[in-house]
Each structure stands twice: as C-alpha cells, then as structure tokens.
C-alpha positions in Angstrom: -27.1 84.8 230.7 -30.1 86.6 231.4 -30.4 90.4 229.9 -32.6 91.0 233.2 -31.0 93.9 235.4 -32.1 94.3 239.3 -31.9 97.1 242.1 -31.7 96.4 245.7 -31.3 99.4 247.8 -33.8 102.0 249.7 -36.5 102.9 248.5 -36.0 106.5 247.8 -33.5 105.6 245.6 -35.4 102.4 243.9 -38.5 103.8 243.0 -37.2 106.3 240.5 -35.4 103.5 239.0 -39.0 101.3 238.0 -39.4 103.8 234.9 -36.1 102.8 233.5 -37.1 98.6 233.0 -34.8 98.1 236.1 -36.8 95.3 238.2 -36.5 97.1 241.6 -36.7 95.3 244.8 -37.2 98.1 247.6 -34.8 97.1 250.9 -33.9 98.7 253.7 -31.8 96.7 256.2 -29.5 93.7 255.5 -31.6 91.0 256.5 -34.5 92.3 253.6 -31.5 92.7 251.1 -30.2 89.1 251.9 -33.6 87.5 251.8 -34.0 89.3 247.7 -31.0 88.7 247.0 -31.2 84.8 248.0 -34.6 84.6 246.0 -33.4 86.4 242.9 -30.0 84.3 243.3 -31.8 80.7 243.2 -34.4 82.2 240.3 -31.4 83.0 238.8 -33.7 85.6 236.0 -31.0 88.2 235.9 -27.5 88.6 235.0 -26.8 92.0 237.1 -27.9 93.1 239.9 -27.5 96.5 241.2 -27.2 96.8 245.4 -26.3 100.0 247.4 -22.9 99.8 249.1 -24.1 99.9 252.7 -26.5 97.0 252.1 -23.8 94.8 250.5 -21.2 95.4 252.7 -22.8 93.3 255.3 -23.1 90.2 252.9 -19.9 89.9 250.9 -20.5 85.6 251.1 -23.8 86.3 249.4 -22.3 88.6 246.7 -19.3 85.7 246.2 -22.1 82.9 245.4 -23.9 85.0 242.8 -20.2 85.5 241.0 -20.1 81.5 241.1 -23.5 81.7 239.7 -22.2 83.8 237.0 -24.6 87.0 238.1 -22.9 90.1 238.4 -23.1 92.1 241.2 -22.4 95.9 241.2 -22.4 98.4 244.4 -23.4 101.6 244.3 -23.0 104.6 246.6 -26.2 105.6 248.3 -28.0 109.1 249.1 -25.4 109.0 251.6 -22.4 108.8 249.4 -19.7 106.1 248.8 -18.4 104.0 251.6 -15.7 102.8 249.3 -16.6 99.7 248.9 -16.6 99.3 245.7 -13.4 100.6 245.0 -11.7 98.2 247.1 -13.7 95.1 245.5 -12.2 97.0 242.2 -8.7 97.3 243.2 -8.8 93.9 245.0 -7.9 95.1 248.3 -11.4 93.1 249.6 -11.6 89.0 248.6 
C-alpha cells in the first residue's frame, strides 16, 4: 500500500495543509471532489485520503469502492464543524 496521504476539501482548509507533505487537491462542490477522488482512485498512488465531511456525504458509493481498493478514506469536519458523519460510519449506524 502506498505511504502517499491526500486532502480533498476547500480550499481554505487545503492550502495550509501543502507544507505538511499532504498532496492536497483543492474542492469545493461534490461533483469536483468526485471527479479527484475518481482520478486518484484509478491511479491508485495513495493509501489515505483525507475528505471533509460535507463533501463525502454526497458520495458514500465512491468512498465504498476506494475501501474495495484497499485506500482508506477518512472524513473530517470542516470550518463549519462536524456533520456527524463520521461518527456514524464509526459506530456503523451508516453502510
């Protein structure tokens, strides 16, 4: 598996992250995060990726195919705060 880590998420957020080694991909609505997230998914260069809550709630089939493809996925909460999204992927209450 690759030691690569990703961030998908707003920019605010992403750019502070590109000092830290983090390969940060800037996105801002769903249909920019899907269309990363598809590329980096079939390059298949990292093993995590990092994408804000808000984004990856609208794409839960995406985030199931890179778990098949062995890429972990991890939500985080925005500037905004948490939706809780995580939280229920942790405790199972989302499949």
């Amino acid at each position: 598996m690759s030691k690569k880590i990703a961030f998908l998420g707003p920019k605010e957020i992403a750019e502070p992250l590109a000092a830290s080694g983090i390969d940060i991909f800037p996105c801002d609505s769903v249909s920019h995060t899907c269309e990363k997230l598809e590329v980096l998914l079939g390059k298949r260069e990292h093993g995590i990726i990092f994408i804000t809550e808000r984004l990856a709630a609208e794409m839960p089939e995406m985030i199931k195919e890179a778990e098949k493809k062995e890429i972990n996925v991890v939500l985080l909460p925005d500037h905004r705060g948490s939706i809780g999204l995580f939280k229920e992927l942790a405790e199972g209450l989302i499949t």
